[in-house]
TIDO-510771 format. One line per field, with one value per residue (C-alpha): residue in one letter; x, y, z; residue number from 1. Coordinates in Angstrom, 2 decimals. Example, Ala and Ser with C-alpha at 12.3 -4.5 7.8 and 13.67 -1.06 7.14 Angstrom:
BEGIN
torfi	[A,S]
px	[12.30,13.67]
py	[-4.50,-1.06]
pz	[7.80,7.14]
padren	[1,2]
This chain:
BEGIN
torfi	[X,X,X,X,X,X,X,X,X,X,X,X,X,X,X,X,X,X,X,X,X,X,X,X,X,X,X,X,X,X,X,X,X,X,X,X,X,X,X,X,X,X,X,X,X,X,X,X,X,X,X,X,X,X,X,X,X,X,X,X,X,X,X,X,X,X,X,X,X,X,X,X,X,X,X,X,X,X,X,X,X,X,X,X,X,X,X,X,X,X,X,X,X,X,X,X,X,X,X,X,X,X,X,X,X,X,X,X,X,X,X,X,X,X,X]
px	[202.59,204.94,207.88,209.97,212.70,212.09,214.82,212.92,210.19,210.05,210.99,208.68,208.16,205.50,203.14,200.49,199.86,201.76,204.43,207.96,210.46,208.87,209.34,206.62,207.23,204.80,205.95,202.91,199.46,196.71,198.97,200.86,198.25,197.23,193.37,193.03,196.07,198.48,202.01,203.69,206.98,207.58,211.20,210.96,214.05,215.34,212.87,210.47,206.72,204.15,200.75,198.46,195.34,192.43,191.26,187.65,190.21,192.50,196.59,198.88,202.45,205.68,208.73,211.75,214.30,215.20,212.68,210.29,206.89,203.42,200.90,196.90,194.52,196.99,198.71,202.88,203.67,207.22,208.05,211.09,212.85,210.34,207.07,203.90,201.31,197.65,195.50,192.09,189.55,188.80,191.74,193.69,197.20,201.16,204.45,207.42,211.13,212.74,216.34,219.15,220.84,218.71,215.67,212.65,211.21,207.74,205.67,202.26,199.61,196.35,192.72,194.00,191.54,193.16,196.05]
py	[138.86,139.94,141.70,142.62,145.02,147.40,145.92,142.64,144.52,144.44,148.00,148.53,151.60,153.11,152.96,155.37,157.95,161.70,159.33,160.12,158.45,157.21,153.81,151.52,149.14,147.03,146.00,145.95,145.02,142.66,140.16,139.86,139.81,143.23,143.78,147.36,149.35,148.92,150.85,151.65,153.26,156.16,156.54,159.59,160.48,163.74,166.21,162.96,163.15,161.58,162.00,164.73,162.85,162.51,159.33,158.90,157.59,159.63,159.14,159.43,160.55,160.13,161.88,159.09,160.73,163.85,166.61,168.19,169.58,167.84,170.06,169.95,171.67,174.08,175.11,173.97,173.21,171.94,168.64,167.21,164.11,163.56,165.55,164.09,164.86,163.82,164.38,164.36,162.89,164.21,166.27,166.50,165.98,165.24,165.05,166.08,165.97,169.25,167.94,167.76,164.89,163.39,161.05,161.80,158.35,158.14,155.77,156.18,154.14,154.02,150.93,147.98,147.37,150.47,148.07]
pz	[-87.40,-89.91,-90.19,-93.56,-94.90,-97.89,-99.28,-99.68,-101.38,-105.35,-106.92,-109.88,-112.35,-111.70,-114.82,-114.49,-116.81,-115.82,-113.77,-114.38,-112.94,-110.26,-108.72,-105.90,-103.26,-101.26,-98.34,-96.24,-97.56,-97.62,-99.25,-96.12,-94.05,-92.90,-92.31,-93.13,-94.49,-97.25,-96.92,-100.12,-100.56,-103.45,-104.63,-106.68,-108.64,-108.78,-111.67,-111.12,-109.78,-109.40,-111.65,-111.22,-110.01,-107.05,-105.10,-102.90,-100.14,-97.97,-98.38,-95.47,-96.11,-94.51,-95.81,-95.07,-97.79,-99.83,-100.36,-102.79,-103.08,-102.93,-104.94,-103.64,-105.69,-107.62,-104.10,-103.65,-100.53,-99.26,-98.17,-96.35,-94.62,-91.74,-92.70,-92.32,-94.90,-95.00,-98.77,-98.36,-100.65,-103.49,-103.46,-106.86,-105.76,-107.10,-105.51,-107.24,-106.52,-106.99,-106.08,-108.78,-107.25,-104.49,-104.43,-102.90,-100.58,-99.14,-97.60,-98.60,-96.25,-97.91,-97.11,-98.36,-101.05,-103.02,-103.95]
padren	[1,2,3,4,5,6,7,8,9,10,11,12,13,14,15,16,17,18,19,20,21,22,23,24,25,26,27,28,29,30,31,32,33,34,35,36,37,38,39,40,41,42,43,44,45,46,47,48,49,50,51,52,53,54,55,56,57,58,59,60,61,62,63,64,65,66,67,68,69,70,71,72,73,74,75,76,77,78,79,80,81,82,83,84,85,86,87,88,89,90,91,92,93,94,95,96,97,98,99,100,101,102,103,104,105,106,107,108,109,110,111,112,113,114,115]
């Protein structure tokens, strides 16, 4: 068992190419013990997103903060403080922050061996 705050999770930048001004926590993942899943937390600051890419693993999103769009093959959809959103594999995806003033937060829960 474990059990953690976000705030004890390291805030990184995120590196990848096509990020801007995006920033990653870990605070669940094989590190810490979990078997299967890794939960990572987006902050995306406002005209930030994420990069324009596809995975062969599925991503499972949870809205905790702020709003914004997540674009799947070409299509914008909205995204807001408790949405759900689940991106297939193979799908080329990005979330962006649309917000002036507010930051978009996510928790992204993808197999463990992605990290």
């Amino acid at each position: 068992m474990y059990i953690t705050s976000l705030e004890n999770a390291p805030k990184t930048k995120m590196e990848m190419e096509g990020a801007y001004k995006v920033f990653k926590q870990i605070p669940l993942s094989a590190k810490h013990g979990a078997p299967t899943y890794s939960f990572r937390v987006f902050t995306i600051e406002p005209g930030g997103h994420t990069p324009l890419h596809s995975h062969d693993n599925e991503h499972m999103n949870y809205i905790i903060g702020g709003s914004g769009h997540l674009v799947v093959q070409g299509k914008h959809y909205s995204v807001k403080k408790g949405d759900f959103a689940l991106v297939l594999p193979g799908e080329e995806h990005q979330y962006r922050n649309s917000s002036a003033d507010e930051p978009m937060v996510m928790i992204c829960a993808v197999p463990k061996e992605y990290e």
